[in-house]
N, C-alpha and C positions, 0 to 999 in steps of 0.2 A: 504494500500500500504506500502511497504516494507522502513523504512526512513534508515536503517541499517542491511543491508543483509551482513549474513554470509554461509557458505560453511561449511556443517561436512563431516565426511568421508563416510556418506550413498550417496553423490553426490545433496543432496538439498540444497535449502537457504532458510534460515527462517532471521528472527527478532531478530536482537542479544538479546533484553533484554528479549525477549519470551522461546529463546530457551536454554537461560543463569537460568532461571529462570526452565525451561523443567531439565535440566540438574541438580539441584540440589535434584530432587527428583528421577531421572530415568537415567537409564547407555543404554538405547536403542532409537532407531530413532523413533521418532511420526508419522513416514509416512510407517519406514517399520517394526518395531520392533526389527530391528539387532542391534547388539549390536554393539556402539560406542566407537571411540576413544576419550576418554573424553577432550583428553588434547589436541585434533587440531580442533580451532572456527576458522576458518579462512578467513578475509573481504573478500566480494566478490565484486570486485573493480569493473570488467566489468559491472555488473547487477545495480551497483548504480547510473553510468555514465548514462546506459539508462535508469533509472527510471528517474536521475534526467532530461535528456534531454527530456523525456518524458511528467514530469510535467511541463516543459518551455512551448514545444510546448502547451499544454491546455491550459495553463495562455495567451499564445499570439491566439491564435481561438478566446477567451472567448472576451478577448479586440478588435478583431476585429468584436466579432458579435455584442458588442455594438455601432459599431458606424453605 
């Protein structure tokens, strides 16, 4: 699961330190081969809010199935 999504200019969100690390050896998108704007990573704020509210709700199920 994504702790740190960002936004390139192909339209996806990857794993900043994945795609930060994608990015030092390759100038194209790992989903579509296009070639990227190298110089725009940028947070993807809405998608982290729901992951993170997402992993909330788990952690409160998980605590309620144990009781």
């Amino acid at each position: 699961m994504l702790n740190d999504p960002v936004v390139l200019s192909d339209g996806f969100s990857y794993e900043r330190k994945d795609i930060l690390e994608w990015l030092e050896k390759n100038s194209t998108s790992p989903l579509t081969r296009e070639q990227l704007d190298m110089n725009v990573v940028v947070p993807n704020k809405n998608l982290k809010i729901l992951l993170q509210w997402f992993k909330e709700s788990k952690e409160e199920e998980k605590l309620q199935a144990e009781f």
